[in-house]
C-alpha positions as CSV (number, residue, x, y, z in Angstrom):
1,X,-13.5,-3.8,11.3
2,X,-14.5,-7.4,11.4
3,X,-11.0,-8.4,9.3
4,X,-9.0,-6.1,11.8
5,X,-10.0,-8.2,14.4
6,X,-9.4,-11.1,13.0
7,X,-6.0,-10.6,12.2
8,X,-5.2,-9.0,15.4
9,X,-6.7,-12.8,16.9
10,X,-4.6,-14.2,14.8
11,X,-1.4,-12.2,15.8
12,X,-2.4,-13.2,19.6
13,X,-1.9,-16.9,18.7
14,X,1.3,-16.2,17.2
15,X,2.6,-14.5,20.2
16,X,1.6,-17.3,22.4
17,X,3.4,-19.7,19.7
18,X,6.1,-17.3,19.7
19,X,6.9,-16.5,23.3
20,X,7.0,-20.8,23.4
21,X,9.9,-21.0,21.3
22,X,8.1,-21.3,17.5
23,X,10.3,-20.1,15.0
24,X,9.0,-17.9,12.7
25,X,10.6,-15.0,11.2
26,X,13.3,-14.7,8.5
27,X,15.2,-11.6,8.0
28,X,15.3,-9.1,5.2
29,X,17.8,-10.7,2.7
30,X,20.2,-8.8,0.3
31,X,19.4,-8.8,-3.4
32,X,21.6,-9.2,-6.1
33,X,19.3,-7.7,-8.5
34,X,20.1,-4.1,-9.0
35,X,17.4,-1.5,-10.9
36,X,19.9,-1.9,-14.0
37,X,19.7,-5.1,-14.1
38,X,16.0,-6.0,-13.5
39,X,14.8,-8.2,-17.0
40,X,11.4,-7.4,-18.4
41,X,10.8,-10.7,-19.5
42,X,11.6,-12.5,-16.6
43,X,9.1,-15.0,-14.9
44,X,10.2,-14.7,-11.6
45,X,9.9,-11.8,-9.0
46,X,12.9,-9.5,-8.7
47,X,13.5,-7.4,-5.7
48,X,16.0,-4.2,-6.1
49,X,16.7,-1.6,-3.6
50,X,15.4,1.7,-4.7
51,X,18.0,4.1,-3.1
52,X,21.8,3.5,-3.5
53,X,23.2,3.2,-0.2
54,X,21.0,4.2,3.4
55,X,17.7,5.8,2.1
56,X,17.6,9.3,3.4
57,X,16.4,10.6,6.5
58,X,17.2,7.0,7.9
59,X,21.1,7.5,8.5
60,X,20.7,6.6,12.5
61,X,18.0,3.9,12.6
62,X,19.4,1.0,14.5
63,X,16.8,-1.6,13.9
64,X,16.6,-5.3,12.2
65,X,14.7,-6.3,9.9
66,X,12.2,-9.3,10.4
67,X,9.5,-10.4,9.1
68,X,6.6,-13.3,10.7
69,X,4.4,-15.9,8.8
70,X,2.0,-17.7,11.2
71,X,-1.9,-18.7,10.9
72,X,-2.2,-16.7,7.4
73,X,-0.8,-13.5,8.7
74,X,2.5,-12.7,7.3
75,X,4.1,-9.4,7.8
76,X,7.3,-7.9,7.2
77,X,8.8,-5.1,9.6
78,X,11.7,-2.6,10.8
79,X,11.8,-1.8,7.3
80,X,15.0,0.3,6.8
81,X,15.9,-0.6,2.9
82,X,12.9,0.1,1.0
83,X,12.4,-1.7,-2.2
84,X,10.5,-2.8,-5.0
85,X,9.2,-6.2,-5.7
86,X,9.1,-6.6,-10.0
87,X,6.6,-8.8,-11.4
88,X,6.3,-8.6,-15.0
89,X,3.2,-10.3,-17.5
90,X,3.8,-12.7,-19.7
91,X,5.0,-10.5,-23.0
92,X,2.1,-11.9,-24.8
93,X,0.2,-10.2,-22.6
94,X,1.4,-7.2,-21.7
95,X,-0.5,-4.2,-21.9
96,X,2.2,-1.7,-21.6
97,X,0.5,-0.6,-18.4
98,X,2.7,-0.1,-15.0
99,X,1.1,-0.3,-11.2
100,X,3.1,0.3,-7.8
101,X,1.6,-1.2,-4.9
102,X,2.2,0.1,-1.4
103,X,0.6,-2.6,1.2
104,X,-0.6,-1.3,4.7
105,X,-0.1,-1.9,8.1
106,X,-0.2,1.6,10.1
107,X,3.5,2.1,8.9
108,X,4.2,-0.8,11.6
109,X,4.7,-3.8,9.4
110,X,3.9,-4.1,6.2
111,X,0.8,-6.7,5.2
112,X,3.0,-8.3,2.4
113,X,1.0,-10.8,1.0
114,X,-3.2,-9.8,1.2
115,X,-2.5,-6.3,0.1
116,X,1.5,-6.9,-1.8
117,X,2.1,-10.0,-3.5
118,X,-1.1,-11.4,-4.2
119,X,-2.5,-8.2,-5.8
120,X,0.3,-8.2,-7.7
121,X,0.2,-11.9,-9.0
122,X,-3.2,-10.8,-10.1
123,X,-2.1,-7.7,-12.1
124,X,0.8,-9.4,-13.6
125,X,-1.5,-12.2,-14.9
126,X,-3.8,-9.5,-16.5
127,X,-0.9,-8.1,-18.5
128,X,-0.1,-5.4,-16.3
129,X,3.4,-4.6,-15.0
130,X,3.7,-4.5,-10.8
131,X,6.1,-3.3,-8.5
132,X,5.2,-4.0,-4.4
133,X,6.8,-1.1,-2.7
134,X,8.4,-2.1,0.9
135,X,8.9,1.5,1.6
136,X,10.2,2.2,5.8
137,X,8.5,1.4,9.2
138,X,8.5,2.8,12.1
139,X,10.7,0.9,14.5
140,X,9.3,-1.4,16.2
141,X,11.1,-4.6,18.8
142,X,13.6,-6.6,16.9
143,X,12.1,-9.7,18.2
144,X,9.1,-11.4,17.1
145,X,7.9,-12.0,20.4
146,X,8.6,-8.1,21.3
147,X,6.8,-6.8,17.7
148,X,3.8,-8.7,18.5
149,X,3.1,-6.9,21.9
150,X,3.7,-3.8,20.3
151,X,1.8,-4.4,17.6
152,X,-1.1,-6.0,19.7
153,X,-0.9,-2.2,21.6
154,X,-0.9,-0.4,18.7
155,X,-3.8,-2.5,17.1
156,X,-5.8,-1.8,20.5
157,X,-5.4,1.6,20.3
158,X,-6.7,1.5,16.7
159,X,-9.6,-0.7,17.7
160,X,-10.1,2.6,19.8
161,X,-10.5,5.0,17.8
162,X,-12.9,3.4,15.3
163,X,-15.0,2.7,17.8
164,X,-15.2,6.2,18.9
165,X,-15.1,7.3,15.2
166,X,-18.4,4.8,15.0
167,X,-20.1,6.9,17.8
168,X,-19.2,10.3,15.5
169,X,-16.6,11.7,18.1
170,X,-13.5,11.8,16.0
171,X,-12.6,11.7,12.5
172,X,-10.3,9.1,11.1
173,X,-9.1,11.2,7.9
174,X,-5.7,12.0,8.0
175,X,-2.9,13.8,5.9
176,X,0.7,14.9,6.2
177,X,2.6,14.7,9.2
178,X,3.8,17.9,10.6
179,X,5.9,16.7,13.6
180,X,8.4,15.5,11.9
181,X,8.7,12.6,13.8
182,X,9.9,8.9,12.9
183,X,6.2,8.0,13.8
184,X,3.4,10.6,13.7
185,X,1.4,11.5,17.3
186,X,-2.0,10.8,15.1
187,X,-1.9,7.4,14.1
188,X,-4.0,8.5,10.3
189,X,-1.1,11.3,9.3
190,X,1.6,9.9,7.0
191,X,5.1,10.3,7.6
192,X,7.1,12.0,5.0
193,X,9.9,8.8,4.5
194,X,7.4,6.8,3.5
195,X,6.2,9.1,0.7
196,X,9.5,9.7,-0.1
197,X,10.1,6.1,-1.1
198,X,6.7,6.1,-3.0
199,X,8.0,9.5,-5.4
200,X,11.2,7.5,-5.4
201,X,9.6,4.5,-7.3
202,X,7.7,6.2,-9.3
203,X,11.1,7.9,-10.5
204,X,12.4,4.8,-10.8
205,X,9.5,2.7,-12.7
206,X,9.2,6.0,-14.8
207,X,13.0,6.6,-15.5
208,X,12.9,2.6,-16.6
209,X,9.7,2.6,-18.7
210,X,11.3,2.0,-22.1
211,X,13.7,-0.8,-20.9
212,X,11.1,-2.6,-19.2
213,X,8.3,-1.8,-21.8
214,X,5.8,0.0,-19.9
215,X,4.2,3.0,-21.2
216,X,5.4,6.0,-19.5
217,X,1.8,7.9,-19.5
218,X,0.3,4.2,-18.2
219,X,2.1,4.3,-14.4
220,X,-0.2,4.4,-11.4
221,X,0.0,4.1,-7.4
222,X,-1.8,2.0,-5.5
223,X,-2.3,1.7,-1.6
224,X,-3.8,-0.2,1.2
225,X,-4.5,1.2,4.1
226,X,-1.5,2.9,5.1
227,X,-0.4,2.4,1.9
228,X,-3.1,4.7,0.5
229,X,-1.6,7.3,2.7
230,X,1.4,6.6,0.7
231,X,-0.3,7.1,-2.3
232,X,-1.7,10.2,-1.4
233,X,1.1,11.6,-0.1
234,X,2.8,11.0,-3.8
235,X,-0.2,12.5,-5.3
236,X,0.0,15.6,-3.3
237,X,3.5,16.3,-3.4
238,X,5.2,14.7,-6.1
239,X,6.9,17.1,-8.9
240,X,5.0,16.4,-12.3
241,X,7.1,14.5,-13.7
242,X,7.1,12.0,-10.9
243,X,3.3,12.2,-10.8
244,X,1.3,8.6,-11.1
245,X,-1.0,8.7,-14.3
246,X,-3.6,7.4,-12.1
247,X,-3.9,6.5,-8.6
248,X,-5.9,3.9,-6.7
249,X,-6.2,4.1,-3.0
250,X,-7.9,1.6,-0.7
251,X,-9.9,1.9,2.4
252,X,-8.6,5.2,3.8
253,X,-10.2,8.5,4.3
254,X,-8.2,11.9,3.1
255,X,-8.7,15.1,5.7
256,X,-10.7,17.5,3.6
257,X,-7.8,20.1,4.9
258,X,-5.4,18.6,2.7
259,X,-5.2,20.7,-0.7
260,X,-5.4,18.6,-4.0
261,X,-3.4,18.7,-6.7
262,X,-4.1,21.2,-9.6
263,X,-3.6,18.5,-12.1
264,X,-5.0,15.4,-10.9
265,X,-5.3,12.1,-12.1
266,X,-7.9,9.9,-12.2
267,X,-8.8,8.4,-8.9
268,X,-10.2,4.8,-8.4
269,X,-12.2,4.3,-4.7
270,X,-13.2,1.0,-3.3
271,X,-13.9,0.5,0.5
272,X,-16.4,-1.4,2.8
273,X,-19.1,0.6,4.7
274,X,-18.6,-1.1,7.8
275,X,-15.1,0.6,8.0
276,X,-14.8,3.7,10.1
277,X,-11.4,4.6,8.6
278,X,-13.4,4.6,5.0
279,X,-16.3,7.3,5.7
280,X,-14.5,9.6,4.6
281,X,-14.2,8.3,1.4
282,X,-17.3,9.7,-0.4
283,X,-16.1,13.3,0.7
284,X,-12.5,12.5,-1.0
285,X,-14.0,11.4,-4.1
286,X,-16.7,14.6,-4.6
287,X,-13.9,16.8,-3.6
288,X,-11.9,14.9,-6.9
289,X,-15.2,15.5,-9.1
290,X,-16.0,19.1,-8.0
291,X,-12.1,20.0,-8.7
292,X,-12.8,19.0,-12.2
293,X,-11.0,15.8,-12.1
294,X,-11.8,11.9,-13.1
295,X,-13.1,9.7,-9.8
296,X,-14.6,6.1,-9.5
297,X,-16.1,5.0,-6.1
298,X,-17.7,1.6,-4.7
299,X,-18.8,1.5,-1.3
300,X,-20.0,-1.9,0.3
301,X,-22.3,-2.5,2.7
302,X,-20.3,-5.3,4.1
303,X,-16.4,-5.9,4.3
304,X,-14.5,-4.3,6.8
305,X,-10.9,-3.3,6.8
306,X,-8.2,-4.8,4.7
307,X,-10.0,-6.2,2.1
308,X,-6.6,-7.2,-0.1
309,X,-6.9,-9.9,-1.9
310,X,-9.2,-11.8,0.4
311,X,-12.3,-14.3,-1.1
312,X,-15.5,-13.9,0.1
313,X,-19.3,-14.0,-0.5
314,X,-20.0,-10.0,0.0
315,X,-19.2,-8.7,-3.0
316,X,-16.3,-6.6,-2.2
317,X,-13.5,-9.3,-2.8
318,X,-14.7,-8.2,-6.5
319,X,-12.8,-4.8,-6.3
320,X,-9.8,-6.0,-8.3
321,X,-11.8,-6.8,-10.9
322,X,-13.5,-3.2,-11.2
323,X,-10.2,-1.8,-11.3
324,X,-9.3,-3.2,-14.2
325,X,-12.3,-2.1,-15.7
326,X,-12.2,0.9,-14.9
327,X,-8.9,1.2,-16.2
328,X,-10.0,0.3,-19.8
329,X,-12.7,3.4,-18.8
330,X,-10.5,5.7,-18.3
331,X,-8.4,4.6,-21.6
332,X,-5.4,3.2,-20.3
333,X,-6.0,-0.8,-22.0
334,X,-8.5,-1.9,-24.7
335,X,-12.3,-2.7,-22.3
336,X,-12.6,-5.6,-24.5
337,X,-9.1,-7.3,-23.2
338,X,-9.6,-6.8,-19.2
């Protein structure tokens, strides 16, 4: 957990710069760019909204959006008009492959740049076609001052439970939320907006394939954290035709209760063993294997939680790369062009 607390350092030096008087939040802007109009060969990232109108099940929230850059930590939160983010390759590079990206941050901010943009940048420069999904948050304070004691709580509480995961007296998998509720009573379920928003982009990306030249049988899902909850969520309820063609969650740990699809696809699996909230992870992936479908896994020794797009000397910063080979394994781009 060695990157969790480091961030959640960081975040206490923003509050104190915060509660001083430091500005540092913008909020969510309008877009002019509308799905219709997003341009394939286009340079620059284009956001669109992925509902038209209020995004449903979110008719009464109340909240403002923010978002806070401070010390390397930027985050973006209240989400209540999810979009995606567009970043196309270069045409002379493109692969015809498609990847959405759902960043984490325990579905109370959204970790925009170590797990959204910069993956993305990556991707893009590799030939491959990426959308970052800002899908809903829970509410949180509209104030920066306000979110960062809530989210200091909330990242104390989570601090919590990996250490008593550590000891072996709970289990950090999680799966669907069953409450109902805007934000689920166990902090590793998933609640159903958010996969909502992740079947709605894979419509989307899916329903736009030919205009934007991405293969239609070439579309995964990728998550973070939280954002792997996301993607799981797609993966096990999703109708077929909204159903990634492959799926790459990161550092998060699937309840064995939680029934897999019948057709699967193939599952990518990258993690650090230091990471509580990963141990789970080698169950997920033999569970893939023994239901007859396609799995990849690497397990570090070293890393902790949130690996993103993070540089470091232990290995696991590497993960990207992997992916990308493993997608020429699987037969989605030529090996020889990754």
């Amino acid at each position: 957990m060695r990157r969790t607390r480091a961030f959640l350092a960081g975040l206490g030096c923003a509050l104190i710069l915060a509660v001083g008087g430091a500005g540092c939040s913008a909020s969510e802007g309008s877009n002019a760019v509308t799905v219709d109009s997003v341009k394939s060969d286009s340079a620059a990232p284009q956001e669109f909204a992925i509902w038209p109108g209020t995004a449903p099940g979110s008719e009464k929230w109340t909240q403002q959006p923010n978002d806070f850059s401070l010390f390397g930590a930027h985050a973006v939160y209240n989400l209540v008009r999810p979009t995606l983010t567009a970043y196309f390759p270069d045409p002379g590079k493109a692969t015809g492959i498609a990847v959405i990206v759902a960043p984490g941050g325990g579905f109370r901010f959204l970790n925009i740049d170590v797990e959204g943009t910069n993956i993305a940048r990556w991707l893009a420069a590799h030939g491959i076609a990426t959308f970052v999904l800002k899908y809903r948050t829970a509410q949180m304070p509209d104030s920066t001052p306000g979110f960062l004691i809530a989210l200091t709580q909330y990242l104390g509480r989570l601090k919590d439970a990996s250490e008593r995961a550590a000891k072996g007296e709970i289990s950090l998998a999680g799966g669907p939320d069953k409450s109902g509720s805007d934000t689920p009573p166990n902090m590793f379920d998933w609640p159903a907006y958010a996969v909502a928003d992740g079947v709605r982009a894979m419509k989307l990306v899916r329903g736009h394939a030919a205009a934007w030249g991405i293969a239609p049988d070439k579309i995964g899902f990728m998550g973070f954290s939280a954002g792997s909850m996301v993607t799981y969520g797609v993966l096990t309820s999703a109708p077929p035709e909204d159903m990634p063609s492959f799926a790459a969650p990161l550092y998060y740990s699937l309840s064995p209760a939680v029934p897999l699809p019948a057709k699967a696809p193939p599952l990518f699996l990258a993690a650090a063993s230091d990471d509580p909230i990963s141990w789970g992870m080698p169950q997920t992936y033999a569970r893939w294997i023994a239901a007859g479908h396609a799995a990849e896994i690497h397990m570090w020794a070293k890393g902790g939680h949130g690996l993103g797009m993070t540089q470091d000397s232990l290995g696991a910063s590497n993960w990207i790369g992997l992916f990308d080979a493993w997608l020429g394994t699987e037969g989605f781009r030529d090996p020889k062009t990754h």
